[in-house]
Structure formats: C-alpha cells, structure tokens
C-alpha positions as CSV (number, residue, x, y, z in Angstrom):
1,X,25.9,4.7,4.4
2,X,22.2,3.2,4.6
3,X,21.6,-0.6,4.5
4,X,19.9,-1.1,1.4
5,X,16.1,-2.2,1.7
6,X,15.5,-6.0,1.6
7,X,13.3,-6.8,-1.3
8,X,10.4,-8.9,-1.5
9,X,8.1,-10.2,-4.3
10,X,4.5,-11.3,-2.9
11,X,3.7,-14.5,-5.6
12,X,1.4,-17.0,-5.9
13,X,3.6,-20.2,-6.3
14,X,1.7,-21.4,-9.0
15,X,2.5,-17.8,-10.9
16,X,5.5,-19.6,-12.8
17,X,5.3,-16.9,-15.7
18,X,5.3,-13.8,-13.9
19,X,7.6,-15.2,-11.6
20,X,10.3,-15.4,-14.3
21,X,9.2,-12.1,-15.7
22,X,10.1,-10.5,-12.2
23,X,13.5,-12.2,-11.9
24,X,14.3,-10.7,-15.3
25,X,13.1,-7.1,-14.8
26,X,14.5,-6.9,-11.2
27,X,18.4,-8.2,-12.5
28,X,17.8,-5.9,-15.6
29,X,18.2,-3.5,-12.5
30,X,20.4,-5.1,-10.7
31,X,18.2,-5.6,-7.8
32,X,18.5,-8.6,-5.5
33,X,15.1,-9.7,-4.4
34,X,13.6,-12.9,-2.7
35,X,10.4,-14.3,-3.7
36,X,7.9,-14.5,-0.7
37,X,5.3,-17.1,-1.8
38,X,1.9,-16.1,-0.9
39,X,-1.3,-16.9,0.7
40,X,-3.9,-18.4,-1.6
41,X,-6.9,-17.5,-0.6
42,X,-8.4,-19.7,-2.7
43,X,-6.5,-23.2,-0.3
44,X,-8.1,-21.1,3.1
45,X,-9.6,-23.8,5.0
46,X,-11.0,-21.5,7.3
47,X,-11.9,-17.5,7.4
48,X,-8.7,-15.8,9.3
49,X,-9.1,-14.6,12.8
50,X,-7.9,-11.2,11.8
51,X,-10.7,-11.3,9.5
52,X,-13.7,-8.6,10.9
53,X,-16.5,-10.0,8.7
54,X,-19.6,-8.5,11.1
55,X,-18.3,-5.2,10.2
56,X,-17.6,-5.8,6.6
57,X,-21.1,-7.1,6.4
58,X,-22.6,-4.1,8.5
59,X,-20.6,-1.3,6.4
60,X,-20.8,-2.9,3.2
61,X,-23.2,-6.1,3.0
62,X,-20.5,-7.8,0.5
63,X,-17.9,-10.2,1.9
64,X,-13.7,-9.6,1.2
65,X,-13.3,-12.4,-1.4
66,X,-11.2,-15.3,-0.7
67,X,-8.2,-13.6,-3.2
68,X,-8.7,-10.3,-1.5
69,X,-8.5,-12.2,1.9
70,X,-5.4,-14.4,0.8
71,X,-3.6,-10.5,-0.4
72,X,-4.0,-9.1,2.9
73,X,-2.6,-11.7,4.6
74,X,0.2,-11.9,2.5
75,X,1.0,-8.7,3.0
76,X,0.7,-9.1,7.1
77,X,3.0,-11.8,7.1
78,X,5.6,-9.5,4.8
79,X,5.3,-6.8,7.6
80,X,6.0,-9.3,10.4
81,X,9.2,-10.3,8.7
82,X,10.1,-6.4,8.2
83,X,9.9,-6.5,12.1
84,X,11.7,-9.5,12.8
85,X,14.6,-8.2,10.5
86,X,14.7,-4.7,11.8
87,X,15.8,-3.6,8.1
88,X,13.2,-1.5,5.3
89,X,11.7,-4.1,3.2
90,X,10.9,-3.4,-0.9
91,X,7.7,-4.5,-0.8
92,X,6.4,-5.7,-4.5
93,X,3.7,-7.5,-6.1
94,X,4.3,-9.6,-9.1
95,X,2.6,-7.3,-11.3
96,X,4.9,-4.4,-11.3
97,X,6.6,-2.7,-13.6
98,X,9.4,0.0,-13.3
99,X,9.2,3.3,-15.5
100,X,11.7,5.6,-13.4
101,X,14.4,5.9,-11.4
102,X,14.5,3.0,-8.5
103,X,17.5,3.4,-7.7
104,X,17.9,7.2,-7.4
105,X,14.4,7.1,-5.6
106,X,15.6,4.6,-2.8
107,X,18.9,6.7,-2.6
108,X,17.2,9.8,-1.8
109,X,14.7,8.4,0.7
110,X,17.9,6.7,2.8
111,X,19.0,10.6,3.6
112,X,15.6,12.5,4.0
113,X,15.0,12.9,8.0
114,X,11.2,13.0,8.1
115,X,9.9,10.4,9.7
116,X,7.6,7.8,7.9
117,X,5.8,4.5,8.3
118,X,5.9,3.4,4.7
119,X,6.7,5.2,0.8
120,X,4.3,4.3,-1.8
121,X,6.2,3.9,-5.1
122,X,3.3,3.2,-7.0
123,X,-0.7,4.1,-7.2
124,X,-3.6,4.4,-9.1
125,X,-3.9,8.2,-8.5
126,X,-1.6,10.2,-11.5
127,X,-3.8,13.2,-12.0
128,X,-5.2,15.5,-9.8
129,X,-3.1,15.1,-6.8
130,X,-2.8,16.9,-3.6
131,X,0.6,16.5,-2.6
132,X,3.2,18.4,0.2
133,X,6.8,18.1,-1.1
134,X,9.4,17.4,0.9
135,X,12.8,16.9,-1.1
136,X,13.7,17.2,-4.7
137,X,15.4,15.4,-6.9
138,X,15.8,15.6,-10.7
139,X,12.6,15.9,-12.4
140,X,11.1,14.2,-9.6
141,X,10.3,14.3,-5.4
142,X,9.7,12.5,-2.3
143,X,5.8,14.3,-0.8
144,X,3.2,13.3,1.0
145,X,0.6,12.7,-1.1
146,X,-2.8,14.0,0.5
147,X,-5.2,12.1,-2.1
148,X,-6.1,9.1,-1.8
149,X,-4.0,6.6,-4.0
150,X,-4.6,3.0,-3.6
151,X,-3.0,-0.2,-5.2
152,X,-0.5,-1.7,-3.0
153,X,2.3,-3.1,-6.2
154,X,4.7,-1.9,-4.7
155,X,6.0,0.8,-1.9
156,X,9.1,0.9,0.6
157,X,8.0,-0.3,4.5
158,X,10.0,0.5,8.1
159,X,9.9,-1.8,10.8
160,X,8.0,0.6,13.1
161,X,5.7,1.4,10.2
162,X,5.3,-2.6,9.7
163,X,4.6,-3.0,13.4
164,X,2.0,0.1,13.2
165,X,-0.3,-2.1,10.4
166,X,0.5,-5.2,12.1
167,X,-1.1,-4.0,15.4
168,X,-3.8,-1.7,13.2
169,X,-4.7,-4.9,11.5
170,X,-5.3,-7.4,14.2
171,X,-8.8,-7.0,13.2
172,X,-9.6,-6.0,9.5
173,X,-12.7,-5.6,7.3
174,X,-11.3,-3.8,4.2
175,X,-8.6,-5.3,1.2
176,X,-5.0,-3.9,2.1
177,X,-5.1,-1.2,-0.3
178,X,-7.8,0.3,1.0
179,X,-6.9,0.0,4.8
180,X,-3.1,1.3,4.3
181,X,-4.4,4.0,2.4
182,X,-7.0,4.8,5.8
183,X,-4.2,7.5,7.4
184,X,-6.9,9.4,8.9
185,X,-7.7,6.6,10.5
186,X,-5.1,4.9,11.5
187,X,-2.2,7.3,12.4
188,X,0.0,6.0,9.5
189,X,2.5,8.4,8.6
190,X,3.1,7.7,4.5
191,X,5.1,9.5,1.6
192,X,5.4,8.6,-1.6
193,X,8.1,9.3,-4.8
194,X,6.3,11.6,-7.6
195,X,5.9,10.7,-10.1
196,X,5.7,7.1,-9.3
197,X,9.0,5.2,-10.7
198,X,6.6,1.9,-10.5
199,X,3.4,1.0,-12.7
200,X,1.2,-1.4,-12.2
201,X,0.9,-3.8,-15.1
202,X,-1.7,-4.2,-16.8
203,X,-2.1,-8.2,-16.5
204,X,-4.5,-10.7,-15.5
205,X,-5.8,-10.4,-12.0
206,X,-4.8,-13.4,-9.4
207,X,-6.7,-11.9,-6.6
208,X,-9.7,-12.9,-9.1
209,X,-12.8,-10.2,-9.6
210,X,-15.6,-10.1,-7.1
211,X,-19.1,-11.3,-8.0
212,X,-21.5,-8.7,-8.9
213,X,-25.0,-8.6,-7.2
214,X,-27.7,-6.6,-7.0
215,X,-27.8,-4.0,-4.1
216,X,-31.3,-3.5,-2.0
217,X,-32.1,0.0,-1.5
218,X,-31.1,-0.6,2.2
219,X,-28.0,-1.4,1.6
220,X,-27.1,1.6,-1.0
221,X,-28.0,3.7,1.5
222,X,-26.3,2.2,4.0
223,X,-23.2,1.9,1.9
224,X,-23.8,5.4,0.8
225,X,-23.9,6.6,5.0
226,X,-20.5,4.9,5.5
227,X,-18.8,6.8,2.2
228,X,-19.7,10.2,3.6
229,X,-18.7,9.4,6.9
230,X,-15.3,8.2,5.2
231,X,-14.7,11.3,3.0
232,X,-15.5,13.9,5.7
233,X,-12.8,12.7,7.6
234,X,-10.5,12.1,5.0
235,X,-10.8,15.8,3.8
236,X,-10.7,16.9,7.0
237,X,-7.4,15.2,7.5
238,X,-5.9,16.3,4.5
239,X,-6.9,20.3,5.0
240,X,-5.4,19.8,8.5
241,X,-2.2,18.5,6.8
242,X,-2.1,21.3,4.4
243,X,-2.6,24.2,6.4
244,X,0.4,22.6,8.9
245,X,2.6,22.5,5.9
246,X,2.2,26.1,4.6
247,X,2.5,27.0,8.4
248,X,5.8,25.5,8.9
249,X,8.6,27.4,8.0
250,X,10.7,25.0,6.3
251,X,7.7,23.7,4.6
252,X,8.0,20.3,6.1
253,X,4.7,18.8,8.1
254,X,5.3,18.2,12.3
C-alpha cells in the first residue's frame, strides 16, 4: 500500500481566519495537514538571490512584487522539504476549496505507473482544454493536460519532481505559477485530475495586486516579442505531445 502524501498548507501567519477555515475543511475530510507558515514578502529585507530581476526587467520591464516574490519562495522551501522527506507532499494554499473526490483522486494517482514530477489538482483553465488521458475513474481521470493552466492552490509534488523545480529555480524571473506551468521549458513532466477536485476560492488576495502603469510603446513591443516567442514553443510542445500519444499503442505518452 502507498504512504499517503504529507500535506501542507502554505499561510501567512498573520492569516488567523483562513487558517481556521482550512483546519475545518481539511478534518471535514479527514485529512491531516500541517501548516507551513510562509514567507512574507512584504518583511524581505533584501531581494532573494534566486531572484533574476535583469531578466524580468529585460522580458517584461515590471518587477515580481514583493507578495509574488514572498509566494515563490514559499513554495521553494515546500519543495526542499518534499526532498528532505523523500515522501509526496499535498501541496495547498490557504485559499482552496474542495468540490470533488480528494480522496479517490489521491488513491488512484498512488497506482498509476506513469512517471510524473508533480499533479495539478486545481487551475484556472476549465474550458477548452487539451488534455491526454491516462486512467479513468468514475466520472473523472488522471491526463496530462496540454493547455496551459496556471494557479498553484493546490497540486500533489514528488521528491524528484521537487528537486527538478528546485534546481530549475535557482534563478527565477517569473511568479511560481507561471514558471511550473513553463514544461516546454523546463522538462517538467506534470498531470493533473479532471475535472479538478480543488477550486480556488474566491477570497481576498494576500499576495496583494500589482500596480498598474503605463507601458511605452518599446516596451509593448518588447513584451509582445517575448509572448510569441513563448506560445510558439509551447504549441509546439504540446502538438509534439499529442501526436506521441495517438502514436503509442496503449495511448500513454513515452
């Protein structure tokens, strides 16, 4: 029998409410979790090493804000402990909310044998996907999900997946989101659980919003340059995993 995942809440200490609105959710389902207090950006007294701001400033000419920067390193320091303990970690944020079957979900993904660096359990994208199923069960199944979906509330995380974004994110210009969801890129091998059996909630941001400003004409277009760039590849990825799929046999992706 599996080890069941650890589980870990990513929360702001100061969060007091949706702290005790996670520890009645997650023993509604009977789900022992540990809070993992995270990084407020907003205390950094300096930017992070990891931190690539030349390259954020030459692809997008807008900084990572301090929340965004504070997420990311939470995150990090999550998949360092996934290493140290060797065992898959439940990765949540405090805004989550679960719609479907957890607990079948996690049960299924302990006896699939494709290999995988981390299972998103929630995302942003519910219409229009691309996805390659894999296994089936009941009125839902474990793909791999060939659109982009972002948000990172909440997905399932191996150790050698953990020490693959570790090592990818030694240097890092993008929110975590957006870099875990940079496959093409990166080499990360991710499924996720359709539909998704978490939401995000809709509540207050703690990352806090970034500040708008008007964009030079230089810049758009520079921005603009990067995108393309960014969605060639990515489409080019995902036709490539496509056609392997319908080329395999058993319908499962080498």
């Amino acid at each position: 029998m599996a080890t069941a995942p650890q589980v870990m809440v990513i929360s702001l200490t100061r969060a007091a409410d949706r702290r005790v609105a996670v520890a009645e959710q997650l023993g509604r389902h009977a789900l022992d979790f540990r809070f993992f207090d995270a990084i407020d950006g907003a205390t950094l007294d300096a930017t992070p090493p990891q931190y690539d701001r030349k390259q954020r400033m030459k692809r997008y000419g807008l900084d990572l804000t301090a929340g965004e920067l504070g997420c990311f390193l939470s995150h990090r320091a999550v998949w360092r402990e996934c290493v140290a303990s060797q065992r898959n970690v439940l990765v949540l944020e405090d805004d989550f909310r679960i719609t479907g079957d957890l607990h079948g979900a996690l049960d299924e993904i302990s006896s699939i044998t494709e290999p995988w660096d981390f299972i998103r359990l929630c995302g942003d994208r519910v219409v229009r996907r691309i996805a390659v199923p894999i296994r089936s069960f009941g009125s839902s199944c474990i793909a791999e999900e060939l659109s982009d979906s972002m948000l990172t509330t909440a997905y399932l995380l191996s150790p050698p997946g953990a020490e693959k974004l570790i090592r990818e994110s030694e240097k890092f210009h993008l929110p975590v989101d957006n870099f875990m969801e940079m496959r093409y890129a990166y080499g990360f091998r991710s499924l996720a659980v359709l539909p998704y059996p978490i939401e995000h909630a809709a509540v207050p941001s703690t990352i806090g919003d970034r500040r708008v400003r008007r964009k030079t004409l230089g810049l758009q277009m520079r921005r603009l340059w990067f995108r393309s760039l960014h969605d060639i590849r990515r489409y080019t990825w995902a036709v490539w995993r496509l056609y392997a799929a319908r080329r395999s046999r058993q319908g499962r992706l080498p």
